[in-house]
C-alpha positions as CSV (number, residue, x, y, z in Angstrom):
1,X,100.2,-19.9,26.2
2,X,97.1,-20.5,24.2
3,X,95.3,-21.6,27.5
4,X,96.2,-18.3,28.9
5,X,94.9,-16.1,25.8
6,X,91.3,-18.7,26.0
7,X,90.9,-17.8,29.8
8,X,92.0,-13.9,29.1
9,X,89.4,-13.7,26.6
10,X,86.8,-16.1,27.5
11,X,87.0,-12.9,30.8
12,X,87.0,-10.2,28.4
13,X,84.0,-11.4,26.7
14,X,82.4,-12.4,30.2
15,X,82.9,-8.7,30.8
16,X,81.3,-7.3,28.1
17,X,78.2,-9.4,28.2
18,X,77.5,-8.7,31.2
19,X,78.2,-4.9,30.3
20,X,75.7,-4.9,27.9
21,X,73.1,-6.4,29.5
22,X,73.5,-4.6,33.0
23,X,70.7,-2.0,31.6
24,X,67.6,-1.4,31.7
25,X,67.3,0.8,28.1
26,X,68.4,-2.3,26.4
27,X,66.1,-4.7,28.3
28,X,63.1,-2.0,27.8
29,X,64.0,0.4,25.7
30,X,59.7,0.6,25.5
31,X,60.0,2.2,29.0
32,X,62.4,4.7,28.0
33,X,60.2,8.6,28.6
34,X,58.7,7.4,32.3
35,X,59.2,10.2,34.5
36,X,58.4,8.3,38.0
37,X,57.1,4.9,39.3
38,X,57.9,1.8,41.2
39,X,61.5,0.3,40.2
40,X,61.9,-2.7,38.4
41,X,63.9,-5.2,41.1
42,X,64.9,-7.1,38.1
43,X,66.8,-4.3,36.2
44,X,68.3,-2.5,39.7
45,X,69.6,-6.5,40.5
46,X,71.6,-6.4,36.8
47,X,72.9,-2.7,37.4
48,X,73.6,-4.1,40.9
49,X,75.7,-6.4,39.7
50,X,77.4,-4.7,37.6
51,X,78.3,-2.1,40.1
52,X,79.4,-5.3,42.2
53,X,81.7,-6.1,39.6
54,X,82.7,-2.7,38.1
55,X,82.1,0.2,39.9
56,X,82.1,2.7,37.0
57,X,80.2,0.5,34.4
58,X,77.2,-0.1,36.9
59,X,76.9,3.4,38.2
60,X,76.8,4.7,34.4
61,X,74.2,2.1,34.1
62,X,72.4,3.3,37.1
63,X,72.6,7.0,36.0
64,X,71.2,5.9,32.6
65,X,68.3,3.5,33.7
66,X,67.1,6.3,35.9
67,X,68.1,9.5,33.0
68,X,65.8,7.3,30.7
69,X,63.4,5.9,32.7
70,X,64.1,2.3,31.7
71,X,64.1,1.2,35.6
72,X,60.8,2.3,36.2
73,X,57.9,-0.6,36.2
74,X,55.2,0.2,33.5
75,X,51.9,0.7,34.9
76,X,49.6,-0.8,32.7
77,X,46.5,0.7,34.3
78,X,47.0,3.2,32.5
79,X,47.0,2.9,28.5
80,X,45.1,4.2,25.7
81,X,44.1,3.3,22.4
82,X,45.5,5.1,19.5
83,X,42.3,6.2,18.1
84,X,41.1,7.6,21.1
85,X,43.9,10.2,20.7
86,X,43.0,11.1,17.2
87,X,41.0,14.2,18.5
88,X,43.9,15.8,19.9
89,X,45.8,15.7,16.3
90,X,44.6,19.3,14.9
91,X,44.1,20.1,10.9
92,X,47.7,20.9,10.5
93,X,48.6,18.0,12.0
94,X,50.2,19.1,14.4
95,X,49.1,17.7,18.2
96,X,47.4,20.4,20.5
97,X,49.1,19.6,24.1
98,X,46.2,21.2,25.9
99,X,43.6,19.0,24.1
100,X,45.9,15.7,24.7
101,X,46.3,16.3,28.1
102,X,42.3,16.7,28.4
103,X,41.7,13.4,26.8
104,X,44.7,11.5,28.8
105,X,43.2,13.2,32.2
106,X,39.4,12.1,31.1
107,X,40.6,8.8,30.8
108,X,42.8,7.9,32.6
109,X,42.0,10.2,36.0
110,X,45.7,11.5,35.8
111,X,47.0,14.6,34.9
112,X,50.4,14.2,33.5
113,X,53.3,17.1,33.4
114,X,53.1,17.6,29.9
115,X,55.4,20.7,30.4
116,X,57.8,19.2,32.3
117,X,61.3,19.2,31.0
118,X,62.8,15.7,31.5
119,X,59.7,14.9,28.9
120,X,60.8,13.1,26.1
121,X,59.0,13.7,22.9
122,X,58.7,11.9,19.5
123,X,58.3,12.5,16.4
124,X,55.8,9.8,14.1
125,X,55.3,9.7,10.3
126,X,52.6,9.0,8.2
127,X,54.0,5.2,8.2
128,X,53.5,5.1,11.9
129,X,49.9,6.6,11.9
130,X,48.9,3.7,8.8
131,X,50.5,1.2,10.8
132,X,48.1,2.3,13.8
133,X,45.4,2.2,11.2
134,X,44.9,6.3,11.9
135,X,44.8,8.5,9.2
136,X,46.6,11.6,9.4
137,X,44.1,15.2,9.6
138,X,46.8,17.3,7.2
């Protein structure tokens, strides 16, 4: 029997390892907010397989790489340095979307959907903004 319970668990944990790892948000969870680009092979070869293996498991994966964004590749082309978005934080502190979207399309040459609704939004904190080395306008 205790050869039995070893292999019975030793599948069980096999399972959930490869569960947890099957997706993308917890690989990148950096990426999570992309609203489009090219697919990571990488990530859709771990949901893959775990819609190989478990049908349910890798299509929730699958639903939530691409809900998230977390499948998507990161184009690195196209970054910013915190400081140059400092102009767009008004006196309130508040950020002026019209004004960030200027500065993003100036340099970057894209004009991103700042409206649109799949748009995932954070909030930062004074901590965040020293740890940028940014001080904060309010």
């Amino acid at each position: 029997m205790p050869m039995r319970s070893r292999l019975v668990s030793g599948v069980l944990i096999a399972t959930l390892v490869s569960q947890l790892t099957a997706c993308g948000t917890l690989f990148y969870p950096e990426r999570r907010g992309q609203i489009d680009g090219r697919i990571d092979p990488a990530i859709a070869v771990f949901n893959a397989i775990g819609l190989l293996f478990y049908v349910i498991p890798g299509l929730v994966a699958f639903g939530i790489d691409f809900a998230t964004g977390a499948i998507y590749l990161p184009d690195g082309r196209y970054s910013l340095a915190p400081e140059s978005l400092q102009e767009a934080i008004g006196a309130d502190g508040q950020v002026d979307t019209a004004h960030l979207k200027a500065i993003i399309e100036r340099e970057t040459g894209r004009s991103l959907p700042l409206d649109d609704p799949r748009l995932i939004q954070h909030q930062g904190s004074l901590e965040q903004l020293a740890s940028l080395g940014l001080a904060s306008a309010a």
